[in-house]
N, C-alpha and C positions, 0 to 999 in steps of 0.2 A: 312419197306423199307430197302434194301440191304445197307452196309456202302460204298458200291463203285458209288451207283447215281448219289450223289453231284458230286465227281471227276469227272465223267465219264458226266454232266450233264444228266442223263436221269433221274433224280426226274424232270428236264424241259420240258424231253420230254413226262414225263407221266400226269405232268400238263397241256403240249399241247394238247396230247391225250385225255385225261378226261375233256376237257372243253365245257359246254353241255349236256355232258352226265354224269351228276353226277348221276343222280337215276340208272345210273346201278350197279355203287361199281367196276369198274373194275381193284381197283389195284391190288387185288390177282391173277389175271391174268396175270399183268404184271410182277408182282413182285417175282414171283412162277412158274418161268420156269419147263417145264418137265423133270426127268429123265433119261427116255430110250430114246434111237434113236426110236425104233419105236411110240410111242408118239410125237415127232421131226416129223418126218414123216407124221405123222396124222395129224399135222398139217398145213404142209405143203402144204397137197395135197389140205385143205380146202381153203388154203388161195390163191391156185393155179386156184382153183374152182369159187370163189369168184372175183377175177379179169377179170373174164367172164362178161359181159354187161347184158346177157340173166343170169343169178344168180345172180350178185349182184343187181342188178336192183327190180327183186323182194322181194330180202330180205330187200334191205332198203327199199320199199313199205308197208312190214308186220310189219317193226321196225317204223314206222313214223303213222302206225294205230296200233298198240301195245299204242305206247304213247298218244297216242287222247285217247284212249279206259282210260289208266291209271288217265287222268284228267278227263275224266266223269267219274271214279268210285268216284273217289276224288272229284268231285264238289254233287254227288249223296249225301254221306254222310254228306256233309256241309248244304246242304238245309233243309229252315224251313218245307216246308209246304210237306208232306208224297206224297201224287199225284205226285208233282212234282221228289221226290228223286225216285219216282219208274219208272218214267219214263226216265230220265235220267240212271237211271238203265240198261234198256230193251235198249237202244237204245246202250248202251259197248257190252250189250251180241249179237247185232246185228254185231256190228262190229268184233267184234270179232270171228265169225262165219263165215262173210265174206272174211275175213283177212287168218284163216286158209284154209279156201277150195282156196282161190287164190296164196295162197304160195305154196299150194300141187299141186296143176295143171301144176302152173307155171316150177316148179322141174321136176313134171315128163314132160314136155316140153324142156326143156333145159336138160335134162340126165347129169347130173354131175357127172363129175369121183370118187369123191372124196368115202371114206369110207362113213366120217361123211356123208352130203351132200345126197348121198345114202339111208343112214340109215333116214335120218329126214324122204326124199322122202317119204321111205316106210312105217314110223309111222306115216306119219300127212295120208297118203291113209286109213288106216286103223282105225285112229281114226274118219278122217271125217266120214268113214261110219259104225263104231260103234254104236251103239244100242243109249247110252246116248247120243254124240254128235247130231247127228239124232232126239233125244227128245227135245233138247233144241233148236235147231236150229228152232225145226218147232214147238213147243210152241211160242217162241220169237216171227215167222212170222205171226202163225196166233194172236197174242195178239195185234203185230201191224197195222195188217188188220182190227181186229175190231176197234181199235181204230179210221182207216185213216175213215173206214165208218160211225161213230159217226154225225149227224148232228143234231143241235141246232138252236133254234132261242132265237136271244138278243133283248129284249124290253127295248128300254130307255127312261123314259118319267123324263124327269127332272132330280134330283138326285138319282131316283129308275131305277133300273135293273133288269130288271124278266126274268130270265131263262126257256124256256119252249121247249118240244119236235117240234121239224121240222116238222111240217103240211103242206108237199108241197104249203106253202106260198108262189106268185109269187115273180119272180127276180125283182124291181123293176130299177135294172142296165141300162136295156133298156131304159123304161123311161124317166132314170136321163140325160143319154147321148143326150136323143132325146131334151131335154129340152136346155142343152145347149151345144147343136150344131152350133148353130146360131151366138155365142161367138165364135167358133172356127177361128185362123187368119191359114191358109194355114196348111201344113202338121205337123201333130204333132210329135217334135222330141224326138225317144226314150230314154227313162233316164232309167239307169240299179241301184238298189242300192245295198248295200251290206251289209247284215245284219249281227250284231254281235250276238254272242251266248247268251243267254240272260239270269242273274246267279240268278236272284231272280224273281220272280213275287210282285207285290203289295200286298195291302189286296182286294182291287178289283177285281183283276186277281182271285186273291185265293178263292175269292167266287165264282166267274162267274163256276170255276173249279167245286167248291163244286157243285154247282149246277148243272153240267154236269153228275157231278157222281151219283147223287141221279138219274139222269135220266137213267142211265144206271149203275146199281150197281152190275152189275154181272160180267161186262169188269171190270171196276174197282177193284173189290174184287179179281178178276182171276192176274190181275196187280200185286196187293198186295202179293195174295201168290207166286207168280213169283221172284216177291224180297225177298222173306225171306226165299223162300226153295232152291235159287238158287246162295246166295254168294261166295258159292266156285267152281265157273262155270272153272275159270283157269284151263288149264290140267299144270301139275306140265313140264314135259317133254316139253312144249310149250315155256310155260313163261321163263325154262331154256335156252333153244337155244336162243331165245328173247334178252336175259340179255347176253351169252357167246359171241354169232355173231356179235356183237357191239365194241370187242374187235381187229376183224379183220376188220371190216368196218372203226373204227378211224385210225386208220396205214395205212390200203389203203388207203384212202381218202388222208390223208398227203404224202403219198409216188406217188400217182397219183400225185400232183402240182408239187410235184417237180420232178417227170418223165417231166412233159409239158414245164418246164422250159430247158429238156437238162439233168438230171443227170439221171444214169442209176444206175436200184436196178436189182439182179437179187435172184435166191433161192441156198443156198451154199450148196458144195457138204460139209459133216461133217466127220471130219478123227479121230480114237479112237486113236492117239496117234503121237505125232510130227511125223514132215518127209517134206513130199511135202506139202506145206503152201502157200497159195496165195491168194492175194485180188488186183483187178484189178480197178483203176479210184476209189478207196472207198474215201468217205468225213466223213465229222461230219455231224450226219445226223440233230443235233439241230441246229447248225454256220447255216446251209444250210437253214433250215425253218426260221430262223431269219432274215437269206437276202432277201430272196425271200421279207418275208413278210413287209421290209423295201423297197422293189423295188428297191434291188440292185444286182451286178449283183453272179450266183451262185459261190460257193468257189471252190478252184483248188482239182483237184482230184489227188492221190498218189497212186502208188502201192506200193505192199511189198509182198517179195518171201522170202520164206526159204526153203533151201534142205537138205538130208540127216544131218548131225549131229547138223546142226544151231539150236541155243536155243532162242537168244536173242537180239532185234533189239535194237540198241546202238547208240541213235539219236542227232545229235549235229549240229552246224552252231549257224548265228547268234541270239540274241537275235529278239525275235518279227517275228520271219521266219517261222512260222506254225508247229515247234517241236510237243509244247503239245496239238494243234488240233488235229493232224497226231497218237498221244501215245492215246487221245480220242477216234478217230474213229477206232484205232484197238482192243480199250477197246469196244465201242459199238456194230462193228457188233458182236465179240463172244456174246457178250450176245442177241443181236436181233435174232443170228442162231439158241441158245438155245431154245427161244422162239417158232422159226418156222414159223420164218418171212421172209419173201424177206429182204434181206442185201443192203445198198447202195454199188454200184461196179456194174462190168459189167459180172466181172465173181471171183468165189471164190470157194475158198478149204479150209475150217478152222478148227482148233482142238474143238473137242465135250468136253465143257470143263466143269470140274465137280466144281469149283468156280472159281472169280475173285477178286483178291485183288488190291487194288491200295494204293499207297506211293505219295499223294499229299504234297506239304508244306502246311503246316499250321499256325492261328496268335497264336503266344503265350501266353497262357491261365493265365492270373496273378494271378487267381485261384490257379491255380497246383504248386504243391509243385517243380516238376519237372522243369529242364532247356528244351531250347528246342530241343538242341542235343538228352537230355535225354530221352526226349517227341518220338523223333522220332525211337530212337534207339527200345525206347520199341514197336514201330507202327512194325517197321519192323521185330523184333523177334518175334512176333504173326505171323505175315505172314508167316515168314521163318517156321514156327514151325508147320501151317497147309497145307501149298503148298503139292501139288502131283504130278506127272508128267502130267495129265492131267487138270493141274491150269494155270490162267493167269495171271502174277502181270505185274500192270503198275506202272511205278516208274518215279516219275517226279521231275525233278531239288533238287533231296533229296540232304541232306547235304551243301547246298548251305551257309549255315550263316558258316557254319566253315572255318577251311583251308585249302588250297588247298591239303597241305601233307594229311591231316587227312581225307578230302572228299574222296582223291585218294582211301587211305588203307581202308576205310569202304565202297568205292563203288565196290572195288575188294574183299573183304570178302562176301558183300553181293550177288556180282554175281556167285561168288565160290558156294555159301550153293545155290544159285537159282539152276545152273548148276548140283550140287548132287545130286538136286531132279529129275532134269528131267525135270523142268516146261517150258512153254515156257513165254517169258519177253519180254518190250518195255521196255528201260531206256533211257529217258531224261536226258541229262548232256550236260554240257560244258570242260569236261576230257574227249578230245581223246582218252588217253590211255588205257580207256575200252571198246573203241571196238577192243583194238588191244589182247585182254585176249588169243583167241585160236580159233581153228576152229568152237565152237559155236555161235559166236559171229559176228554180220552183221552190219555193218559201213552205217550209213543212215545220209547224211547231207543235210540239207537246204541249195539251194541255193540263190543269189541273183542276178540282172541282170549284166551282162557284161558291158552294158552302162552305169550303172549306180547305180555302189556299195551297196550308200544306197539303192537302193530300193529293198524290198524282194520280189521275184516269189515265196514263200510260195509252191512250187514243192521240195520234198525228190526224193533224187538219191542215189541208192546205190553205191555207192565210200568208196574211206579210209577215214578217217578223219586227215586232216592233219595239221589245223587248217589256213589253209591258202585260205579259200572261198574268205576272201576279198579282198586278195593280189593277187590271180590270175584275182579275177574281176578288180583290179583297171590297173593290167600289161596288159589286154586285153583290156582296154579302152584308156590308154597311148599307144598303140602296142610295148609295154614292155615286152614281149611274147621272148621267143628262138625263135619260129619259123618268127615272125616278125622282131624280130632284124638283122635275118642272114640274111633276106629278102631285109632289106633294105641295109647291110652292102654288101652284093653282087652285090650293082649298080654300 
C-alpha cells in the first residue's frame, strides 16, 4: 500500500471498496495505477461504458453467477459422498455456460464503446462458439437430461428401503386426494416454501443415491468422467474480466449513492504538466461516504484553480474549518484520475501525476532515536529529494510543534526546493506569509459565517490571507464594517 493512503485516507476507501468482495484480491488494482495516459484512457472509456444500465446490469448479473458458480465448486470438493460432489459439479459448469452466452448476448445488445468492453464483446462470441466451449456446454446439457429423465421407485416397508427401476407403477396421488377430500374445510390456501440448498445428504439419502446409480450405471459413470476430465472448464480470459470488472463496479456503486444523495463525479480531463488546473464542487470522497452512511447531511464542496505559473495552494483560516479535508480531497482525486475513475467534482482539469507524497504530522515514535522536528525534517527531504514536476506533495500543518520563527523559515525553504522542482503543492498552515511567497503561490482560506464567528462554513475562497477571517466576521455581525459605519454615520 502507497505511504500516502493513510494521509490521504484512501487505505479507508479501499477498505470500503473491498468489503464483500474479498475473493477478488483487488488491491493491486487499486493500489497500482497505470502509467501511460493512454491506459488512463482505457480505462476511462470502460468505466464510461459501465455506468450504462444496459452494461453494467449485465455484468453485475455474470459477476453474481461467477460467485454462485465459485461456491458450488467449493461446496463440490467438500462433499463426502462422490455422486453428490459430481453433481454439484455439473451443475457450475451449467451455470457457467449460461452465465457466458448471456453476458455475450447482452454486449453485443448494448454496443459498448469502450475498447475493453468491445474486445470482451468479441472474445466471449468467439469463445461461446468455439469448438471446446460448444463440447462442454452440450456434454453438461445432455448429462443433465439424462439425469432429469431418471425415474425410480422407493419401497418402504418399515425400516427397509428398496430401490427399484420405475415400472409405470400407478400414481397413487389421485386416490390419496380422493380419500381425503371429504376433510377438505373450503378453498385450500396456497403456501409457497423456500428451500435451502442442501450441503450434505444423510447415510440414507446416500444409499437411496447408491441405489439409483447401480440402476442406471452408465449416466452415473458418464457424470464421473465429466468431473475428472473437466476441472479446468475456467476460460483463463473469463475468470479474468470476472475478477478486474469488480474493481470498477465497487467505485461505481459508491459513487452512484453518493451521486443520489446530490454530489457530482465527473471524468477529468489529465494535463502532462502544470498550467490550467481546476476541480470544481470536489469533496473528500471518504468524509462523504461516511455521512451519507451516518444519515447526515453531504459535505460542502470546494473548488481550486490554478493558472499559468501557480504551483501551490497555501491554505489557512481557522482551526477545525475544513483545511486538511480540502488538502485531502486535492490529494484524492489526483490519485482517483490516475486510476481512471470518475473524480468527485462536477468538472475537472488535473495534472497526470507521476507520484504523491504527503507531509502529515505525526505521534512521536519513543522508539526513534530522532526528535520530532528531526523526525520530520528527514520525511520531508525524502520528498524534496524525489519530487518532479509532475508530483503532488500535500503538506499538512508541518512544523506545527516548533516556533513560529522557525516553522516560518523551514516552511519558506521548503516551498523554495518544492517550487525548483516544478511540482505542484497543497500546504496546510496557519503562516500567512506563505502564501504571500510569489506569483506561484495561491492564497486559499477557510471561511466562517458572518453571523456567527464561531461557526465554520467549511467553504475555501481563494482570497489573501490576512489572518483576519474572524475579525471581519465578527465587524460584519457588530456592523463594524467601513461601509456600515459610514452608513450609519451619514444619518
Amino acid at each position: 500500500m502507497p505511504a500516502f493512503f493513510r494521509d490521504l485516507h484512501l487505505d479507508q476507501l479501499l477498505e470500503r471498496l473491498t468489503e464483500g468482495r474479498e475473493e477478488y484480491r483487488m488491491e493491486p488494482f487499486f493500489c497500482a495505477p497505470p502509467e501511460s495516459p493512454g491506459d488512463i484512457a482505457y480505462r476511462q472509456e470502460v468505466a464510461r461504458d459501465l455506468e450504462r444500465e444496459a452494461v453494467r446490469g449485465p455484468v453485475q448479473r455474470f459477476g453474481e453467477a461467477m460467485r454462485t458458480l465459485r461456491r458450488y465448486l467449493e461446496r463440490s470438493e467438500k462433499l463426502y459422498y462422490p455422486y453428490q460432489r459430481d453433481r454439484w459439479f455439473l451443475e457450475a459448469v451449467r451455470l457457467y455456460c449460461d452465465a457466458v452466452r448471456e453476458l455475450g448476448e447482452a454486449l453485443r445488445a448494448a454496443a459498448p464503446a469502450s475498447r475493453g468492453l468491445r474486445g470482451l464483446a468479441a472474445y466471449l462470441e468467439g469463445y461461446a462458439g468455439s469448438e471446446g466451449f460448444l463440447a462442454l456446454a452440450g456434454e453438461a446439457e445432455r448429462l443433465e437430461e439424462a439425469l432429469d429423465r431418471i425415474r425410480y421407485t422407493l419401497l418402504i416397508r418399515g425400516s427397509r428401503v428398496t430401490v427399484s427401476t420405475f415400472e409405470e407403477e400407478p400414481d397413487y396421488g389421485a386416490e390419496v386426494l380422493a380419500t381425503f377430500e371429504r376433510f377438505a374445510q373450503g378453498a385450500a390456501r396456497e403456501v409457497r416454501f423456500s428451500f435451502q440448498e442442501p450441503v450434505e445428504m444423510n447415510h440414507v439419502e446416500a444409499e437411496v443415491l447408491e441405489g439409483v446409480a447401480r440402476l442406471e450405471p452408465e449416466t452415473f459413470a458418464a457424470l464421473r468422467r465429466f468431473h475428472e476430465g473437466r476441472r479446468g472448464f475456467l476460460d483463463p480470459v473469463v475468470r479474468r474480466f470476472d475478477r478486474e470488472v469488480q474493481f470498477y463496479l465497487a467505485y461505481l456503486e459508491l459513487a452512484g449513492r453518493l451521486r443520489a444523495a446530490g454530489l457530482a463525479f465527473c471524468y477529468p480531463e489529465l494535463a502532462e504538466a502544470p498550467g490550467e488546473l481546476y476541480a470544481l464542487d470536489t469533496f473528500d470522497l471518504v468524509l462523504a461516504e461516511r455521512r451519507l452512511a451516518a444519515g447526515e447531511a453531504p459535505p460542502v464542496c470546494n473548488d481550486f484553480k490554478l493558472h499559468g505559473p501557480e504551483r501551490v495552494l497555501v491554505v489557512t483560516g481557522p482551526n477545525q474549518g475544513g483545511k486538511t479535508t480540502f488538502a485531502r480531497a486535492v490529494g484524492q482525486i489526483h490519485f482517483l484520475a490516475r486510476l481512471g475513475l470518475p473524480v468527485p467534482g462536477r468538472a475537472a482539469r488535473l495534472l497526470r501525476t507521476d507520484r504523491i507524497f504527503t507531509h502529515f504530522e505525526r505521534e512521536e515514535q519513543m522508539e526513534s532515536l530522532h526528535g520530532k522536528l528531526e523526525e520530520e525534517l528527514v520525511r520531508v527531504r525524502a520528498i524534496l529529494e524525489e519530487a518532479t514536476p509532475r508530483s503532488l506533495v500535500v503538506l499538512n500543518e508541518s512544523f506545527a510543534s516548533t516556533t513560529l520563527r522557525d516553522a516560518l523559515f523551514l516552511g519558506r525553504e521548503i516551498l523554495g526546493r518544492i517550487l525548483e522542482r516544478g511540482a505542484l503543492a497543497v500546504y496546510v498552515t496557519f503562516l500567512d506569509e506563505l502564501s504571500r511567497l510569489g506569483p506561484a503561490t495561491v492564497s486559499m482560506v477557510s471561511t466562517v459565517s458572518p453571523e456567527n464567528p464561531a461557526e465554520r462554513t467549511f467553504q475555501l475562497v481563494r482570497r489573501p490571507a490576512d489572518g483576519l477571517a474572524y475579525a471581519e466576521a465578527l465587524a460584519e455581525k457588530y456592523g463594524l464594517t467601513y461601509r456600515t459605519l459610514r452608513r450609519r454615520l451619514a444619518r
